[in-house]
C-alpha positions as CSV (number, residue, x, y, z in Angstrom):
1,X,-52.8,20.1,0.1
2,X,-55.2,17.4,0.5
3,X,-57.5,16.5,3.9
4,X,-56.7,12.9,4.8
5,X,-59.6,10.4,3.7
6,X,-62.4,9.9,6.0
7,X,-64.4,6.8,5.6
8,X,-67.7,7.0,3.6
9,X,-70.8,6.1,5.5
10,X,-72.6,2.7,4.2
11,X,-76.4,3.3,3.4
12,X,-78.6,0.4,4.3
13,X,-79.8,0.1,1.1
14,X,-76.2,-0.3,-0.9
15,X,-75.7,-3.4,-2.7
16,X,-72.1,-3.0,-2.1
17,X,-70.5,-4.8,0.7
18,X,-69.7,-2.5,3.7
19,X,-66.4,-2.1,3.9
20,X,-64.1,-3.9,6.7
21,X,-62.1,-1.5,9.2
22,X,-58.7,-2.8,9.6
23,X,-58.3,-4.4,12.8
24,X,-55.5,-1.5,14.7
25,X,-52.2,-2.9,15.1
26,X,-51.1,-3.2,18.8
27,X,-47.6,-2.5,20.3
28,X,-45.9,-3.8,23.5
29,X,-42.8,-2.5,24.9
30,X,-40.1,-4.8,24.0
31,X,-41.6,-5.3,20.5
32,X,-39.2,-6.0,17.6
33,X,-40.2,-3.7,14.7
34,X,-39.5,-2.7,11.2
35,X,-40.5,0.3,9.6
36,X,-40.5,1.4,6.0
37,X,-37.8,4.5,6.5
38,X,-36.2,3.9,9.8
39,X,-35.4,0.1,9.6
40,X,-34.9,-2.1,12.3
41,X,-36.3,-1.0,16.3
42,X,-37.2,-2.2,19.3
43,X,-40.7,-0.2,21.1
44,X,-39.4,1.5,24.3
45,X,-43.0,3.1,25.3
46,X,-46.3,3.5,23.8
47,X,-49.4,5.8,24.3
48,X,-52.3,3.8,23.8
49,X,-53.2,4.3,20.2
50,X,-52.0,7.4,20.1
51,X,-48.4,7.0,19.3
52,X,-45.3,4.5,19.7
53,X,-42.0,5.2,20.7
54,X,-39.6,3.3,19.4
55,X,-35.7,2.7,19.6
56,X,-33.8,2.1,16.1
57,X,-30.1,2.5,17.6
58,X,-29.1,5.8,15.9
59,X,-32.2,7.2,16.9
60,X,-35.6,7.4,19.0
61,X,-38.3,8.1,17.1
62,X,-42.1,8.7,17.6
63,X,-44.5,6.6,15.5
64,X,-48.2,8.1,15.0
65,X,-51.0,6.0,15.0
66,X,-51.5,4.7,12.3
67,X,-48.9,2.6,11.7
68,X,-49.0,2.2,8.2
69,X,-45.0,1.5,7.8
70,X,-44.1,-0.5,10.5
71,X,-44.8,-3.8,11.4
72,X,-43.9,-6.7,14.2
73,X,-41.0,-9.0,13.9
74,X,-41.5,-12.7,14.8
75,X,-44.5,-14.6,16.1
76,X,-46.9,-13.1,18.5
């Protein structure tokens, strides 16, 4: 078992770019969403980067942050 990767510290002196944090992707309720394994949802509630909760007709499921595998549908 492996500990999840934590992000290196950049040292001032580096000639290597510092690396960009991924802005965190933001949920509303009422969100159309895919996800890798579940499919096609809708967000019925969300805990502020914590967690989403989201509807995908045979089942609810809770999303941890981060949300690697799911994405919004449509323009925002």
């Amino acid at each position: 078992m492996t500990k999840p990767g934590v992000p290196k510290r950049h040292l001032p002196t580096s000639p290597f770019k510092v690396p960009e944090t991924p802005a965190p992707k933001l949920f509303a309720v009422g969100d159309r969403v895919t996800h890798d394994m579940y499919g096609l949802g809708r967000v019925i509630g969300v805990e502020d980067g914590v967690a989403v909760l989201v509807d995908f007709g045979s089942s609810q499921e809770r999303i941890p942050s981060p949300y690697s595998r799911m994405t919004v549908l449509g323009g925002r």
